[in-house]
Structure formats: C-alpha cells, structure tokens
C-alpha positions in Angstrom: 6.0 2.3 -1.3 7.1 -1.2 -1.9 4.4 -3.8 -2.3 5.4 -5.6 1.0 4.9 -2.3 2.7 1.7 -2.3 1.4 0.7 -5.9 2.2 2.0 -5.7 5.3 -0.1 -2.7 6.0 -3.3 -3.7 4.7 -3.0 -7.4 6.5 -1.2 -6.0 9.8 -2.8 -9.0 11.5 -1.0 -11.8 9.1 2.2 -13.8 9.8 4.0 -13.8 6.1 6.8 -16.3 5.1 9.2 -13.8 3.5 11.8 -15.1 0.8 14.7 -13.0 2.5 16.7 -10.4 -0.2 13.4 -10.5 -2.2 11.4 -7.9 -1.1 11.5 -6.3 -4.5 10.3 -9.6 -6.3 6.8 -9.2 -4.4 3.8 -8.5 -6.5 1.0 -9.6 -4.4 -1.1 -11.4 -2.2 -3.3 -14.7 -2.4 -6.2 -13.9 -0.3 -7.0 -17.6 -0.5 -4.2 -19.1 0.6 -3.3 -15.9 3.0 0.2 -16.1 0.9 2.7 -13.4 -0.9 3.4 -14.3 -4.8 6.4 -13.7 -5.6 8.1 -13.5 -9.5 9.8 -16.1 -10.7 11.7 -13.8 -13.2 12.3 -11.2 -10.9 14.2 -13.5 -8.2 16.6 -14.4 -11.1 17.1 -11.0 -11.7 18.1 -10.2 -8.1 20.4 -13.1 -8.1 21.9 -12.0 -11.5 22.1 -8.7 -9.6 24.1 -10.3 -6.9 26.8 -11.7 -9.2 25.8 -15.3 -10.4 25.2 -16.1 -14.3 21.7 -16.8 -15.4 22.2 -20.3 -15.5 23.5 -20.6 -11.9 20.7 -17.7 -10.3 18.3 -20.2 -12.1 19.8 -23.3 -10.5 19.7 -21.0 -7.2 16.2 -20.6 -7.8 15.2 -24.3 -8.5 16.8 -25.6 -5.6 17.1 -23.1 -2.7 13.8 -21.4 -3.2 11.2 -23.2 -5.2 12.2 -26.6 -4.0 12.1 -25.3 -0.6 8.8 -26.2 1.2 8.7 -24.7 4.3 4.9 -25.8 5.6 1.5 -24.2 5.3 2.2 -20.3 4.2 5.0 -21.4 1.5 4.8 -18.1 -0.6 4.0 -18.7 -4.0 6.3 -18.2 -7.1 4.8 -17.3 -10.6 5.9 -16.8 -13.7 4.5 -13.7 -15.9 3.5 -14.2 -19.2 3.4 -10.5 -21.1 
C-alpha cells in the first residue's frame, strides 16, 4: 500500500494538497500542520524518470514545485539526510 493510501485512510476526513505525478515521493504526514511531506530527492528522481537531466528535474523542482505556494495546506518538501 502506498503511503498516500495510508494517509488518506487514516485522515479520511482531511482535504490534502497533492503534488500531482508524485504520489510515490510521499513519506508522511505533519499532524501539526495537517500537511503531506513529500522528498525532495525523490521528486527529482521522478522527473529524471520522466526524461529530463538532473540539472533540469532540479530546475523543475525549484521553480514549479517548491516555489509554488499555493495557501494554507502547501505540502511540505524535505530533504533526507542518511
């Protein structure tokens, strides 16, 4: 089960921003915030997936998506550290 099916069904009454063609880049949820977390690093590997080079899927990324504010339930976008 993908971790937005798992979101979705544990907070059935929540109305989620969702980064669409990133489903698979979701690994949580900020209970604060009521907000999904996406990876940073994961995104760019979708987009790499999709056909762009690196440096494009991360000039994608910088633009499209994390300088995209889109009002109170933005998603948030993290990077891991591992």
């Amino acid at each position: 089960m993908k971790v937005i099916d798992q979101i979705l069904e544990t907070y059935p009454e929540e109305d989620f921003f969702i980064a669409d063609g990133f489903d698979d880049a979701i690994i949580g949820f900020d209970e604060v915030e009521r907000r999904l977390v996406y990876d940073i690093d994961e995104i760019i590997n979708i987009l790499i997936l999709e056909g762009m080079t690196y440096e494009d899927a991360l000039e994608h990324y910088d633009y499209n998506i994390a300088g995209s504010y889109i009002g109170e339930g933005t998603p948030i976008y993290i990077r891991i550290f591992k």
